[in-house]
Structure formats: structure tokens, C-alpha cells
C-alpha positions in Angstrom: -16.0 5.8 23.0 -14.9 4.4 19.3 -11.8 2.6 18.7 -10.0 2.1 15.7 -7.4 0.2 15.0 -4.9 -0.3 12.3 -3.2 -2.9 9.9 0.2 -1.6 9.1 1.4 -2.8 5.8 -1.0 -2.5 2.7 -3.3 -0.6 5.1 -1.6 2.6 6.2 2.2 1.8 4.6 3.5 0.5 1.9 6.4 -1.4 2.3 6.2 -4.4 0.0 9.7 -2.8 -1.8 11.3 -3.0 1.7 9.9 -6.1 2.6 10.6 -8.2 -0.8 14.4 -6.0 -0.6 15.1 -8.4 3.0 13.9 -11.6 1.7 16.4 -11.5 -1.3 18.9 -10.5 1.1 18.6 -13.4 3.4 17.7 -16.4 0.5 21.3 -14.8 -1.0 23.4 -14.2 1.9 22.5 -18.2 2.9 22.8 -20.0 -0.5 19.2 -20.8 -1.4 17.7 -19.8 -4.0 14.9 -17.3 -3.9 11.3 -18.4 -4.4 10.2 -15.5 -6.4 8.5 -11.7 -5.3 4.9 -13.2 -6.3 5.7 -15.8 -3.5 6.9 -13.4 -1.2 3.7 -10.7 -1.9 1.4 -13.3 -1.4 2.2 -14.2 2.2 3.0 -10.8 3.8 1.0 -10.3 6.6 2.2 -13.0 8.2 5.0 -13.7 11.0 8.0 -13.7 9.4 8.9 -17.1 11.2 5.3 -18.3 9.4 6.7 -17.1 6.0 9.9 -18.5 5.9 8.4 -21.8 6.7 6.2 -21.6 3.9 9.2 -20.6 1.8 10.5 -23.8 2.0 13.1 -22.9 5.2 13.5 -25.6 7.2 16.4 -25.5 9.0 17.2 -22.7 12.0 14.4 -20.3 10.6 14.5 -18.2 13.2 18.8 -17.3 12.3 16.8 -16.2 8.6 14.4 -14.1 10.7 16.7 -12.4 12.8 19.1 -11.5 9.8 16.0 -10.1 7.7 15.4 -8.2 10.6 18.9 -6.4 10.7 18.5 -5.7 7.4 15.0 -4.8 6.6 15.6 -2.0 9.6 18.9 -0.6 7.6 16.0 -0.1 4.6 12.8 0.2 5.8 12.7 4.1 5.9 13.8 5.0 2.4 11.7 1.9 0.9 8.4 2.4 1.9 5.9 5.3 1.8 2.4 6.1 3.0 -0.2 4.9 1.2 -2.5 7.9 -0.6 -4.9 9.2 2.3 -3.6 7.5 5.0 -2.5 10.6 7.3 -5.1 12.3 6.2 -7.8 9.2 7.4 -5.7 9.0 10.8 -6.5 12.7 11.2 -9.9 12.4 11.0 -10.6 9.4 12.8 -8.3 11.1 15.4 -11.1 13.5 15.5 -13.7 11.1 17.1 -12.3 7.7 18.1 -9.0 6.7 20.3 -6.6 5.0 17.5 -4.3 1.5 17.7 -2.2 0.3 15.6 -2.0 -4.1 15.3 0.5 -5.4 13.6 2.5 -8.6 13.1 5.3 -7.1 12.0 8.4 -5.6 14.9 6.4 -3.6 17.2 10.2 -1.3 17.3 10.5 -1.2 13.7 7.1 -0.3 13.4 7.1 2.4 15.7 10.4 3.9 14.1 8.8 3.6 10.7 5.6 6.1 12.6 7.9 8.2 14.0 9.6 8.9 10.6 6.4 9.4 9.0 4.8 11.9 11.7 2.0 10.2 12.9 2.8 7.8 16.1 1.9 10.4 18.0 -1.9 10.1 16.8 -2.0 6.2 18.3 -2.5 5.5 21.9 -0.9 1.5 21.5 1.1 -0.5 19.3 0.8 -4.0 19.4 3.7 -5.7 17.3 4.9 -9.6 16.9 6.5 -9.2 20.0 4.1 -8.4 21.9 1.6 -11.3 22.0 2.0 -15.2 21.9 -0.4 -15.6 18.9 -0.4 -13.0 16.6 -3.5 -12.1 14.4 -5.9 -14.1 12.3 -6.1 -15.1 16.5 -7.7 -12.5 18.3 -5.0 -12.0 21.3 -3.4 -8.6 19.4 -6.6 -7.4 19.0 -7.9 -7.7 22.6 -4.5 -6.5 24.0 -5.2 -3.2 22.5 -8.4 -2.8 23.6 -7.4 -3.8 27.0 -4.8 -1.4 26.9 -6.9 1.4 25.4 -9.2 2.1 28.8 -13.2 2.0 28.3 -12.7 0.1 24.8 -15.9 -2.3 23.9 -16.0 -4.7 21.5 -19.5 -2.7 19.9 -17.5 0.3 19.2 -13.8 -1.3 18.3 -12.9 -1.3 14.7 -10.2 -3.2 12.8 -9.5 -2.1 9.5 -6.8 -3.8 7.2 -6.4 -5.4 4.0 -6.1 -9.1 4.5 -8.2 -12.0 6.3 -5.7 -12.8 8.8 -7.2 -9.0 9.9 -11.1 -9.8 9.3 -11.1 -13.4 11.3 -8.8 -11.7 14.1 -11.5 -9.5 14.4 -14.7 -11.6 14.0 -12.6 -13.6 16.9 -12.0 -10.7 19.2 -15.4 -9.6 18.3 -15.4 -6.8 16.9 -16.2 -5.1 13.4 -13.5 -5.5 10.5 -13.4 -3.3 7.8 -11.1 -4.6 4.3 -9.2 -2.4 2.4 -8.4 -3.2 -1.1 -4.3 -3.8 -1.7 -2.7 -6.5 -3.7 -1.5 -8.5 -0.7 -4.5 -10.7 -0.1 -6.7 -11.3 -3.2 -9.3 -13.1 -1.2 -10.6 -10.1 1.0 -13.7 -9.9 -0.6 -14.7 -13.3 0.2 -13.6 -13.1 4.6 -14.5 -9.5 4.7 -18.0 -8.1 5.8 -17.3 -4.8 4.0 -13.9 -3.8 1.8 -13.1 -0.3 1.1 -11.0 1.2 -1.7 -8.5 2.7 0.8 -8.1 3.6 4.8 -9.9 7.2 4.3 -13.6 5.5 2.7 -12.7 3.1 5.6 -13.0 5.7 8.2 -15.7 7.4 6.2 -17.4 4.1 6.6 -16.9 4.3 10.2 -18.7 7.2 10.8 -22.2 6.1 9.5 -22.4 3.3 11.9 -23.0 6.2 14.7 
């Protein structure tokens, strides 16, 4: 049996208009000024607790996490899309693999965000922030999903996504990763075995291995 599982953002969404939409929210509503989108951009995939910190937020971070929260689940449905080919890729793999999605963002918000899009019904787990200790590059999210997926093995469990915190999760569960190009993470090509122009070629990619 093949498993697949997902990135979220930059792999299968894109939400970078919702995402950079709660951090000006939050630097604003507290009185700090804003570090700038490029900032931002270049440290999503990361806990949000993670990226304040690096943002220069000292001081209660997780009161700044909990208020982007609020807001970035007011937003997050009519600022971000699905990429090109994404539900057409989870329809195919759907064909001959079990699917998961692993993700450090809200494992709730994430699942709304599916459910608005059509397509949680194609994924037999979710693993979000909240639902490990150590979220990815360590490999905990990744082998909670294949735990939780019955008759997963690491031989025949894929992670696809489009940063390295996704390719050393997966070296460290393990398992094969496969990059996708987005502009998140500009060093893909140098943590990532293989990169792929988008989640369809990904899958594609997939396929030739059996």
C-alpha cells in the first residue's frame, strides 16, 4: 500500500495573501512595527510561535499567536486559493495510494480550509501544529500519520511539499520527500532529492517508482 502525504501551504494551497493579511494585523493591533512581507514569506512554514520569534517578538508571543489566529480564521477562506492542479493531483493519487495531509499550521483551520475547497474528504488524517510536540523538519508529524494510516511503511510513504523543513522531516521519519517548486523556500533544490514543478508532476513522479 502507498502513502502520500501532503504540505499544505505552497504545496496544495496558497495562502501566503491570508497569511501576510494576519501578521500585519497583529504587528498593528500591538504597536510594533511590521518587519516587512519578504520577511514574513520567507519563514512560512514554520510554527507561528517559531516565526514571531524570529520577527523580533519577545515578549508574550504566544498572546501574538493566538490573536493571528482569530484573525487569520475570519480571512483565510476568501484569501487563499488552490494552487493549479492540485485537486486534480489529489484525485489521481487518490486512485492508488491512501492520502495525509502534515502540516504545521492549525490542524482546525486547516481542515475548514479542505472542507471549503472539496477535498477533505479525499485524506484519511490530518496532522496539524496541535497535534504533535515537535512539529516538522522533526519527523514526529510525519510518523503520526503513518501510524495512524493502518499498514503504512516507510518504503512506500511519500512526503511531498515545497520547503526543507518537509524534505529533512522526511529523510528523519524515513521516508521519500518529493519538493515542489513555490517561492517560500528558495533553498529546495539544495535539501531536496527530487523537486517538481507542481503537486500533479509530483504525483506523476510517484507513480514510476512502482
Amino acid at each position: 500500500m502507498r502513502v502520500i502525504l501532503f504540505d499544505l501551504d505552497g504545496t496544495l494551497i496558497d495562502s501566503t495573501e491570508a497569511i501576510l493579511d494576519g501578521f500585519r494585523y497583529v504587528f498593528d493591533k500591538f504597536k510594533k512595527e511590521y518587519p516587512g512581507d519578504e520577511k514574513v514569506k520567507r519563514l512560512i512554514g514554520l510554527p507561528l510561535d517559531v516565526m514571531f520569534k524570529k520577527l523580533g517578538v519577545s515578549d508574550d508571543v504566544f498572546k501574538w499567536v493566538d490573536t493571528y489566529k482569530k484573525r487569520y480564521r475570519e480571512i483565510s477562506k476568501e484569501k487563499t486559493i488552490l494552487l493549479p492542479k492540485a485537486k486534480e493531483a489529489i484525485k489521481e493519487a487518490k486512485e492508488f495510494a491512501k492520502l495525509g495531509i502534515v502540516t504545521t499550521k492549525t490542524a482546525l483551520y486547516s481542515r475548514e480550509l479542505l472542507e471549503y475547497f472539496g477535498i477533505m474528504d479525499y485524506f484519511d488524517v490530518l496532522i496539524g501544529r496541535e497535534d504533535v510536540i515537535k512539529p516538522k523538519p522533526h519527523p514526529e508529524p510525519i510518523l503520526k500519520a503513518m501510524h495512524l494510516i493502518r499498514g503504512a511503511k516507510r518504503e512506500a510513504t511519500f512526503m511531498i511539499g515545497d520547503t526543507c523543513l518537509d524534505m529533512v522531516s522526511a529523510k528523519e521519519a524515513g521516508v521519500k520527500g518529493i519538493g515542489v517548486e513555490f517561492e517560500y523556500d528558495k533553498r529546495l533544490y539544495e535539501c531536496a532529492d527530487v523537486v517538481k514543478k507542481d503537486v500533479l508532476e509530483a504525483i506523476r513522479e510517484i507513480k514510476t517508482f512502482f
